[in-house]
C-alpha positions as CSV (number, residue, x, y, z in Angstrom):
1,X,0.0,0.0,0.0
2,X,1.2,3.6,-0.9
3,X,4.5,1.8,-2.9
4,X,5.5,3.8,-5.2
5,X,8.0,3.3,-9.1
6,X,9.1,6.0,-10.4
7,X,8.7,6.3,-13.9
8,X,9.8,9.8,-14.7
9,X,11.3,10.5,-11.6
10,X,9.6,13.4,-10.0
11,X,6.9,13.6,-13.0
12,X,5.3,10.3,-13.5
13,X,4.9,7.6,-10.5
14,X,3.0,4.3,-10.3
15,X,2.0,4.5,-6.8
16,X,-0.5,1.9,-5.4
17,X,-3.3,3.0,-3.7
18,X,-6.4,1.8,-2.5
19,X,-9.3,4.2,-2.9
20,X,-12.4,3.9,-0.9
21,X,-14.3,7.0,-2.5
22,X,-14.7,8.0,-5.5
23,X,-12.3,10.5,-8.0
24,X,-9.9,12.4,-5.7
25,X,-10.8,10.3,-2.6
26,X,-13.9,12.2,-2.4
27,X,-16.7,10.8,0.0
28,X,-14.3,8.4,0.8
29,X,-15.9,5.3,2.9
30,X,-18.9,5.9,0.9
31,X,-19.2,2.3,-0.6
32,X,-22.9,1.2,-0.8
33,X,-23.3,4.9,-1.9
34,X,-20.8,4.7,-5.1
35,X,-21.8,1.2,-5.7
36,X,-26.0,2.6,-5.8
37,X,-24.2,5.2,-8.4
38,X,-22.3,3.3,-10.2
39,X,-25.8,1.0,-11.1
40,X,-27.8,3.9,-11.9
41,X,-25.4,5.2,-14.4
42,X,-25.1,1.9,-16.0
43,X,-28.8,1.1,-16.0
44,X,-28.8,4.6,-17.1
45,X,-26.5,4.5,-20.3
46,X,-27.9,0.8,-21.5
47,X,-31.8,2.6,-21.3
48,X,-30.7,5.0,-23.1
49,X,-28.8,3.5,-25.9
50,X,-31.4,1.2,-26.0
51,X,-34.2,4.0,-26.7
52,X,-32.3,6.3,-28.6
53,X,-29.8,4.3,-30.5
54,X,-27.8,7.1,-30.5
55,X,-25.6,6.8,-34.6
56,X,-23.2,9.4,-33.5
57,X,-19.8,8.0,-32.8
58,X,-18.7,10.6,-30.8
59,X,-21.7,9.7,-28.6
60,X,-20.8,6.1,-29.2
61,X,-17.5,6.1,-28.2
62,X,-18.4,8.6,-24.8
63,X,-21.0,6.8,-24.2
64,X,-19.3,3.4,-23.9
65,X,-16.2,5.3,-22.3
66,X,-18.3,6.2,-19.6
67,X,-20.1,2.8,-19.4
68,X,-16.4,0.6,-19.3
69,X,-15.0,3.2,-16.9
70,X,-17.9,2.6,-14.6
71,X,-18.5,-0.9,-14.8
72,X,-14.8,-1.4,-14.2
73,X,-14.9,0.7,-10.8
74,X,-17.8,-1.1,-9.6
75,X,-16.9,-4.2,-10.2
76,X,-13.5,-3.4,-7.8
77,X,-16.0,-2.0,-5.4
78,X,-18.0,-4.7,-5.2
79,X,-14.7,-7.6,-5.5
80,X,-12.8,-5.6,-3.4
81,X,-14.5,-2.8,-1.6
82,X,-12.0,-0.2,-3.0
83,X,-10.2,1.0,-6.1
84,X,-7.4,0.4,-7.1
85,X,-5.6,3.7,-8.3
86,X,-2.4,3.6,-9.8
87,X,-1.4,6.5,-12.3
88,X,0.7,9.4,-10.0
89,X,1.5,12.2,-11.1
90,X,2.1,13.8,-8.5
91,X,0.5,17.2,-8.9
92,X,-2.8,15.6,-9.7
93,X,-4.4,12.7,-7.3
94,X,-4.0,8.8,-8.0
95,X,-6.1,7.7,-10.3
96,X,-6.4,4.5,-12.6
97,X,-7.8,4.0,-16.2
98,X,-11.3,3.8,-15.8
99,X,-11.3,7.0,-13.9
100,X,-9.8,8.7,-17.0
101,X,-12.5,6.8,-19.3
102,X,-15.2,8.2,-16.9
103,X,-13.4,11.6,-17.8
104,X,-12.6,11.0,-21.4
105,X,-16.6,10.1,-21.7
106,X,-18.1,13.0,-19.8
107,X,-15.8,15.5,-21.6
108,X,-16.7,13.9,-25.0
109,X,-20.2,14.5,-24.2
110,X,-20.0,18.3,-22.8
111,X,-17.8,19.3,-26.1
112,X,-20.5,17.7,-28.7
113,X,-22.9,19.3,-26.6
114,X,-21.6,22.4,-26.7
115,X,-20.7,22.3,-30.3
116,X,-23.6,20.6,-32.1
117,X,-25.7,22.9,-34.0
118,X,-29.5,21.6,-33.7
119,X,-31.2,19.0,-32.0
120,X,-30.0,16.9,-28.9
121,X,-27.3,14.3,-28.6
């Protein structure tokens, strides 16, 4: 716990770390809570895809960023009743590769929806 490589010393660590909360140890402790939210987005994401059948790549692509990113931190809260965080660096807290996914996803969204001209997503 907390052992840390150093890739680029100084810049770029893999540190282990086991994260209880959720991104930047926020609510940390707060499993059942994360684990309720981590359902209702996917629940969320497969209704919608389902109803809406969205052809936009972009959306495609967010959408199942989003959906890995959170399956994958659920299924660690559920197997292990933390995440596993590993990326470091170091001016930014741990975090592992579904977290960025989550991000990736979300940010994906926000810029089409910022920048599409008519119509929703």
């Amino acid at each position: 716990m907390g052992e840390s490589l150093p890739i680029i010393h100084n810049i770029f660590h893999l540190t282990y770390v086991q994260n209880t909360g959720a991104a930047f140890g926020l609510l940390r402790g707060a499993r059942f809570f994360l684990i309720g939210i981590s359902i209702a987005v996917f629940i969320a994401i497969i209704i919608y895809v389902w109803n809406r059948r969205p052809d936009n790549p972009w959306i495609q692509l967010a959408l199942g960023s989003i959906l890995g990113g959170s399956l994958s931190n659920l299924l660690d809260r559920l197997l292990r009743g933390y995440v596993i965080d590993y990326f470091d660096f170091r001016v930014w807290p741990v975090f592992n590769v579904a977290d960025a996914m989550i991000n990736i996803g979300v940010a994906a969204i926000v810029i089409h929806l910022l920048f599409q001209k008519k119509g929703v997503a």
